[in-house]
C-alpha positions in Angstrom: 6.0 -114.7 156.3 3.7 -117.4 154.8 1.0 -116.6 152.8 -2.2 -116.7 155.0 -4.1 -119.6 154.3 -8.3 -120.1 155.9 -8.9 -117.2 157.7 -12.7 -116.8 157.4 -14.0 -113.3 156.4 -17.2 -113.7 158.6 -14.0 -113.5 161.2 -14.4 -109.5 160.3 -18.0 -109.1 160.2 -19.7 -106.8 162.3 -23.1 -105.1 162.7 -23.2 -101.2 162.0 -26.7 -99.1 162.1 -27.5 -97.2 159.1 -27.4 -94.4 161.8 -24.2 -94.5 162.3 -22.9 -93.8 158.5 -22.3 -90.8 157.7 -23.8 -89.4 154.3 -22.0 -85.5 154.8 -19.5 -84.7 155.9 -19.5 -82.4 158.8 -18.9 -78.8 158.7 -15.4 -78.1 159.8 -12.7 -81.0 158.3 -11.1 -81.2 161.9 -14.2 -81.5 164.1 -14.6 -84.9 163.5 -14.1 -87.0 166.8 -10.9 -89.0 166.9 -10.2 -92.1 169.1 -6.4 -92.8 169.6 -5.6 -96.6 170.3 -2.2 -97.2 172.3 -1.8 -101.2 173.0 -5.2 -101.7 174.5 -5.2 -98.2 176.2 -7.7 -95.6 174.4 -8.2 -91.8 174.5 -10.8 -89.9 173.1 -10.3 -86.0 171.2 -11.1 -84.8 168.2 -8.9 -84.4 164.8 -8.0 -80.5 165.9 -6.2 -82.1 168.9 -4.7 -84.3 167.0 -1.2 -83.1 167.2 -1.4 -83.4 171.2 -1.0 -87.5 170.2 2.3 -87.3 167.5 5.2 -88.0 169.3 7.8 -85.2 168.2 10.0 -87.6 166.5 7.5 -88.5 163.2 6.7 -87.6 160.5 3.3 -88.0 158.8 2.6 -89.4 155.4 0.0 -88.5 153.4 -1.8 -89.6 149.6 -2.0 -86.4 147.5 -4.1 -87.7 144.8 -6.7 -86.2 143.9 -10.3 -87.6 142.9 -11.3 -86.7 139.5 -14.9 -86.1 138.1 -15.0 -89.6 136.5 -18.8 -90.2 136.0 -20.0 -89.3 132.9 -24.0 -88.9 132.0 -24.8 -89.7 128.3 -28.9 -89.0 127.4 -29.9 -91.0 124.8 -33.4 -90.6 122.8 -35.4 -93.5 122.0 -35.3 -94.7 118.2 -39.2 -95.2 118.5 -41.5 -92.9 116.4 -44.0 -92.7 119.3 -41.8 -92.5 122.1 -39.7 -89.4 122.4 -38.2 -90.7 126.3 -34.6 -90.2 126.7 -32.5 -93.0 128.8 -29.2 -92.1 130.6 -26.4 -94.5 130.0 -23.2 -94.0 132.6 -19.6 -94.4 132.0 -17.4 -94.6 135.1 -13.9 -94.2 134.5 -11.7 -96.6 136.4 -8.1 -96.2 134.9 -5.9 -95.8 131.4 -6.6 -98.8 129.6 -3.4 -99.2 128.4 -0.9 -101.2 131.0 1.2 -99.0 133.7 0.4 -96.0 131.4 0.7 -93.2 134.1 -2.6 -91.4 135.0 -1.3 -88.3 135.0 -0.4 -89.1 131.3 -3.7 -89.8 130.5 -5.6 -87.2 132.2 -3.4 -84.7 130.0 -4.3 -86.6 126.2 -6.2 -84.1 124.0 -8.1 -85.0 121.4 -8.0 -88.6 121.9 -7.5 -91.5 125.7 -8.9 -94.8 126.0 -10.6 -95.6 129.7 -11.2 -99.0 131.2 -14.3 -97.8 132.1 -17.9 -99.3 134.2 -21.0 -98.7 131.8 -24.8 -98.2 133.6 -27.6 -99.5 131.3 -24.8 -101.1 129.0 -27.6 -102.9 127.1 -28.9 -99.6 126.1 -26.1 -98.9 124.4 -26.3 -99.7 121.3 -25.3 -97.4 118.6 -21.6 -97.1 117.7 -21.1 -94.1 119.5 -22.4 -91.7 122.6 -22.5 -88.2 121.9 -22.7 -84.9 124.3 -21.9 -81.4 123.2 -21.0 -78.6 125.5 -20.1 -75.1 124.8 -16.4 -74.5 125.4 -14.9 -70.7 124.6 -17.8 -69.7 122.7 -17.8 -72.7 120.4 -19.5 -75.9 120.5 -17.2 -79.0 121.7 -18.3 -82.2 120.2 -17.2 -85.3 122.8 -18.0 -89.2 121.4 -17.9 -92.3 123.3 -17.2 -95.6 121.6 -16.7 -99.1 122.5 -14.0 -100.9 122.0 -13.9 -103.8 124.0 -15.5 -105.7 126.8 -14.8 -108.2 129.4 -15.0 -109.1 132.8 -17.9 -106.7 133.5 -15.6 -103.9 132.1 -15.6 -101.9 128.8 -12.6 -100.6 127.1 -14.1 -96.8 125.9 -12.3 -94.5 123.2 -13.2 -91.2 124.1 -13.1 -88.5 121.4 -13.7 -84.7 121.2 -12.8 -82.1 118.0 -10.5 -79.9 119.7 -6.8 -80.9 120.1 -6.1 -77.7 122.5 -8.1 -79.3 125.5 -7.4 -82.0 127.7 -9.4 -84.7 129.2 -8.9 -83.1 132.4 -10.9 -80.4 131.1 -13.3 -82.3 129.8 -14.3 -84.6 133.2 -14.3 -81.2 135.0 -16.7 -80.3 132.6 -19.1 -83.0 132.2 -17.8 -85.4 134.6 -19.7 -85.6 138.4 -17.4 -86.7 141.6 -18.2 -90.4 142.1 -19.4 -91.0 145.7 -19.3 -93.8 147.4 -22.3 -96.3 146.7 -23.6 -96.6 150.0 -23.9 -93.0 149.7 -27.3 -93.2 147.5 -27.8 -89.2 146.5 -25.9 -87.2 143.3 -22.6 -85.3 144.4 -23.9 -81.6 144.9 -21.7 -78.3 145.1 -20.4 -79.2 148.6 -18.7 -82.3 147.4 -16.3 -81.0 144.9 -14.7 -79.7 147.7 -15.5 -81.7 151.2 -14.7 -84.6 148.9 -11.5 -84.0 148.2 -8.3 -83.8 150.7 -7.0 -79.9 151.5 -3.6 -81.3 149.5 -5.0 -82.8 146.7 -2.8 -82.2 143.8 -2.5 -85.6 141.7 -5.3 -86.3 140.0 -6.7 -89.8 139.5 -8.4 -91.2 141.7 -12.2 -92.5 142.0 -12.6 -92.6 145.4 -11.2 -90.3 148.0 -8.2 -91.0 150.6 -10.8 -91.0 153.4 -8.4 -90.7 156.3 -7.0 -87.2 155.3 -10.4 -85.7 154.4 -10.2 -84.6 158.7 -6.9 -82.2 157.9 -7.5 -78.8 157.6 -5.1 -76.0 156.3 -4.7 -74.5 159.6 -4.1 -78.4 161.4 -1.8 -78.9 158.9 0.3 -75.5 159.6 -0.3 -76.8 163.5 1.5 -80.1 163.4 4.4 -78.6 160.8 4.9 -75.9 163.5 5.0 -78.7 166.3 8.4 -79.8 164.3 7.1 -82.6 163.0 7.4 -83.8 159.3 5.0 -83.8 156.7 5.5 -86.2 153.5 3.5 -87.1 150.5 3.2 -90.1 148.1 0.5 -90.6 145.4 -1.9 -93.6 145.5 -4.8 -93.2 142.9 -7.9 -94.7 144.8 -9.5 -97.7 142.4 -13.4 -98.4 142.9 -11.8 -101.8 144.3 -11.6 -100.3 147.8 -15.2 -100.1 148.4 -15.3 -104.0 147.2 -16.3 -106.6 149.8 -14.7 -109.7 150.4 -17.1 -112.3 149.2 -14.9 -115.4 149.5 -15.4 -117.6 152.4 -11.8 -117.4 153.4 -9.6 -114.2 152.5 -7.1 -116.2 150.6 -9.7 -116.8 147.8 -9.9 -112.6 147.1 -8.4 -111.2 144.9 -7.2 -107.9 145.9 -7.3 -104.7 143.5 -4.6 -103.1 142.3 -3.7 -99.6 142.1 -1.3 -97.0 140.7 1.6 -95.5 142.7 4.4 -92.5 142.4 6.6 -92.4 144.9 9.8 -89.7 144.4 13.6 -90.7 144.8 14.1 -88.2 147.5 10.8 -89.1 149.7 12.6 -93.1 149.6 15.7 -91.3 150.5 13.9 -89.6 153.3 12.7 -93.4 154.4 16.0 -94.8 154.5 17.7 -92.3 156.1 15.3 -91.2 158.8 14.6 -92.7 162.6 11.4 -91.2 163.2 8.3 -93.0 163.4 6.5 -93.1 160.2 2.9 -92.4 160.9 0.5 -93.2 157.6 -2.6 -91.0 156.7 -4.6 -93.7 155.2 -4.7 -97.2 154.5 -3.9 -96.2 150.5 -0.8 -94.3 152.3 0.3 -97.2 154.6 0.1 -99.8 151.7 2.3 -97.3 149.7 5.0 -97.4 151.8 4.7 -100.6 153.2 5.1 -101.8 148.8 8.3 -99.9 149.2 10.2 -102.3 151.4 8.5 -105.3 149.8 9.5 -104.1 146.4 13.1 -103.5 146.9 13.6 -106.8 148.6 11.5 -108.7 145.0 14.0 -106.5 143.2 16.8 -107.5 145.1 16.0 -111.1 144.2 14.8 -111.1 140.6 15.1 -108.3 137.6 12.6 -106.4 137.3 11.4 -104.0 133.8 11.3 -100.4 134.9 8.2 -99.5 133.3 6.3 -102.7 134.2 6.6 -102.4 138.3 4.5 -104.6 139.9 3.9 -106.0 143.7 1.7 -108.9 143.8 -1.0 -110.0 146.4 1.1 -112.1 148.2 4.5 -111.7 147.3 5.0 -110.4 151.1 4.1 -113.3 152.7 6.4 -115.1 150.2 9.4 -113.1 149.9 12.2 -114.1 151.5 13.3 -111.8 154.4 16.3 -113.0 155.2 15.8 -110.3 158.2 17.2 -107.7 156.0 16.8 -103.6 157.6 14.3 -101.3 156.1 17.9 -98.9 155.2 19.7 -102.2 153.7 16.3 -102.8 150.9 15.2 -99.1 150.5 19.3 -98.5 149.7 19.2 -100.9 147.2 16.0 -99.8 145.8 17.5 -96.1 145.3 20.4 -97.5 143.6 18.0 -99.4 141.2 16.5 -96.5 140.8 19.7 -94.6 140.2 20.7 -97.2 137.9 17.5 -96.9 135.4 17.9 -92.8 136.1 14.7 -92.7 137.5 13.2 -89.7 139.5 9.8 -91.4 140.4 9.2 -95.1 141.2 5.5 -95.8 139.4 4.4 -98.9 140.1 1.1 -101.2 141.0 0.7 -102.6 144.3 -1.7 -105.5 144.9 -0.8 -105.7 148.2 -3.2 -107.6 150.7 -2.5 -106.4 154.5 -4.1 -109.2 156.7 -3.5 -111.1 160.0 -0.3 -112.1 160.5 1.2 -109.4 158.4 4.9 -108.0 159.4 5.2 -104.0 159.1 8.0 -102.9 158.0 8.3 -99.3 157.8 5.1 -98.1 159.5 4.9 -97.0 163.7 1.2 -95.8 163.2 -2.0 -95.5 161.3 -4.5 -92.8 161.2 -7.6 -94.0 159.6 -11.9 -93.9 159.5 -13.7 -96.9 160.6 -14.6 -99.4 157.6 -17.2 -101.6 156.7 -17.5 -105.2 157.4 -15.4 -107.7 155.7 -13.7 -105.1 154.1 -10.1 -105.7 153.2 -9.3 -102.1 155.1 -11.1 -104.2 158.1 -8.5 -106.5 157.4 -5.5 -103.4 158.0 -7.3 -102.8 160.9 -7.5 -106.5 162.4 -3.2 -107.0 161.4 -2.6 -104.1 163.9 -4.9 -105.0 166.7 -5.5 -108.4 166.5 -8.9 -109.2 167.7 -9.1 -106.1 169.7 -10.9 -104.1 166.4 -14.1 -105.8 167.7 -14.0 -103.8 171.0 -12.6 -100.7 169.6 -15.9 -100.8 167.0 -18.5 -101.5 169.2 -17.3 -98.7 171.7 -17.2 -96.3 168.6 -20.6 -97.8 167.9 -21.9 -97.1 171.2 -20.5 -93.4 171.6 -22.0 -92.1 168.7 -18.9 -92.0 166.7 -19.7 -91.4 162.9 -18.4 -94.4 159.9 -17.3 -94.4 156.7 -15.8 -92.0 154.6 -17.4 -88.7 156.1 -17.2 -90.3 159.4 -15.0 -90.0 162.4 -11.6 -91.8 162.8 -9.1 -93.4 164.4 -5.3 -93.0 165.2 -3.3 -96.5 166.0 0.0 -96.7 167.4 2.1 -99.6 166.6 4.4 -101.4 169.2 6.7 -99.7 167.5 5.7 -96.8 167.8 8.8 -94.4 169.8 6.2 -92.3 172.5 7.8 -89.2 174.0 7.9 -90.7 177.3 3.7 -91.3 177.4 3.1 -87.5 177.5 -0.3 -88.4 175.1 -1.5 -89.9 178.1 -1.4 -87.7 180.4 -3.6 -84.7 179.0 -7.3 -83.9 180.3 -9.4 -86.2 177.9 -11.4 -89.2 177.9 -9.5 -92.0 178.5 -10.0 -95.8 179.5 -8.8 -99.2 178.7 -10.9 -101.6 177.0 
């Protein structure tokens, strides 16, 4: 593939009503409506049907990471004699400051972690530390911010606390308030913590939540593993990148975020060895596994250091193929792995899924709609072509709900291995657009 070159982002614009977003999510996970794309042909259900549309033969991926409490509130009283106001400065954790340093890692560190971190009301800041005590078993737990660097519109923050027995887990479920999303204008309340978070969250890290997989319930999950059909996890950590519009005039100009990955030996043995269709949960669980292939194939034509891992924005599009099979790459990349005894692959991909793009591993995507000139758009618009347009404005004119506590989709590669077309054929809304 070459890299894509002018392809304007007003291409991917579209007009969506502040009353379609939704700002809560609804009561049950897996009532939210669902509309099923098949080459042109739609039907309409809703996520608790869901299973009616797998083909038997797939298995379903999901991202089991888990968002973490990474907004911090620090009050601050004014230095003036006559003014006793207090000012609240906010410190939003993004990710270890340190290079490829695992999140999980740094989510353990007691006593002591440094946080490339987003400050609110920087300029306010300007003693050498923030302070906030809380009382932890009976005792007062003394937690300090301090500044270490800045750049980019970032800060590098040492966070300190005077007791070596408790993590900084602990400590962001303490203080720390789930980070919505910033269209969502309103503080995280009680229903959050949980609604917010995936039923199979396990890994924390992230900032934002894997949307697409906020829909599965416990009892849909039992319902499609009962159905036979394979259930797999990887670990993305969600950056606050994903919520970032394209602002460039043409997409090749943006530069795409990148975020942490853990992928385990055995679930890339799974990949290699298996001929179902691989169905993603997610865009953060499609560019996952998509990395995968794209990875082992850089690896296969350069060395690469085993605890610097990196795909690049592009390197997809300028790879060379050399029309190698998805078992030929993801073979090598388990022997690599074997080589450097390695368990888990953690890695950063960059990875930019636009027009044009070639999938390699993935037969279908189950996703929520996104915003406009959004590089998810962008996912969308590689599988579809222009046909996203249609597929919006119907969702638009049905009522179906955006964003991340909105409704979703579910869209079915070419590739995609149907069991005979027996989706088709139960009683729901269906129509071609």
């Amino acid at each position: 593939m070459e890299q894509p070159f002018l392809i304007p982002i007003n291409d991917f614009d579209y007009e969506l009503p502040l009353d379609r977003i939704a700002f809560s999510p609804l009561s049950k996970r897996d009532e939210s409506k669902l509309l099923v794309w098949n080459q042109n042909i739609v039907a309409e259900s809703t996520y608790a049907s869901i299973d009616q549309f797998i083909p038997q033969q797939s298995c379903l991926f999901f991202n089991n990471s888990k968002v973490i409490a990474a907004r911090i509130l620090f009050e601050k009283k004014s230095n003036s004699i006559n003014n006793n106001a207090t000012s609240v400065i906010e410190i939003f954790c993004l990710e270890p400051t340190l290079a490829f340093s695992p999140v999980n890692i740094a989510m353990q560190a007691q006593g002591k972690v440094q946080w490339t971190c987003l400050v609110g009301s920087a300029k306010k800041w300007k003693e050498e530390f923030l302070e906030k005590e809380i009382y932890w078993n009976d005792s007062i737990l003394h937690i300090k911010a301090k500044k270490i660097k800045q750049g980019d519109g970032k800060f590098e923050i040492e966070f300190t606390w005077d007791n070596n027995q408790v993590t900084f887990s602990e400590i962001l479920q303490s203080i720390g308030q789930i980070p919505l999303p910033p269209y969502i204008e309103r503080e995280a309340n009680e229903s959050d913590k949980e609604r917010y978070q995936t039923a199979y969250a396990t890994q924390e890290g992230s900032v934002a939540a894997p949307t697409a997989g906020l829909h599965f319930s416990e009892p849909l999950l039992q319902k499609i593993e009962d159905k036979g059909i394979d259930e797999k996890f990887i670990t993305l950590h969600v950056g606050a990148g994903t919520f970032m519009p394209v602002k460039t005039e043409n997409i090749n100009e943006h530069v795409m975020h990148a975020e942490f990955v853990d992928v385990t030996k055995e679930t890339i043995a799974y990949l290699a060895a298996t001929n179902k269709n691989i169905i993603a949960v997610g865009t953060t669980t499609l560019r996952t596994i998509e990395s995968l292939y794209w990875l082992g194939l850089k690896m296969m034509q350069s060395p690469m250091n085993p605890n610097a891992i990196e795909l690049l924005q592009w390197d997809a599009y300028e790879l060379k193929n050399e029309n190698l099979s998805k078992k030929e790459v993801l073979h090598f990349l388990l022997q690599w792995m074997e080589n450097n005894q390695l368990e888990q692959l953690i890695f950063k991909t960059q990875l930019m899924i636009v027009p044009g793009y070639r999938f390699q591993l993935i037969q279908g995507l189950i996703t929520n709609f996104h915003q406009p000139k959004s590089t998810l758009l962008l996912i969308i618009a590689a599988i579809t072509g222009d046909e996203w347009k249609n597929i919006y404005q119907h969702a638009i004119g049905n009522d179906y709900r955006f964003l991340s506590y909105g409704d979703g989709c579910f869209f079915k590669l070419s590739t995609l291995m149907e069991d005979s077309l027996r989706w088709w054929y139960h009683d729901l809304t269906r129509f071609e657009l």
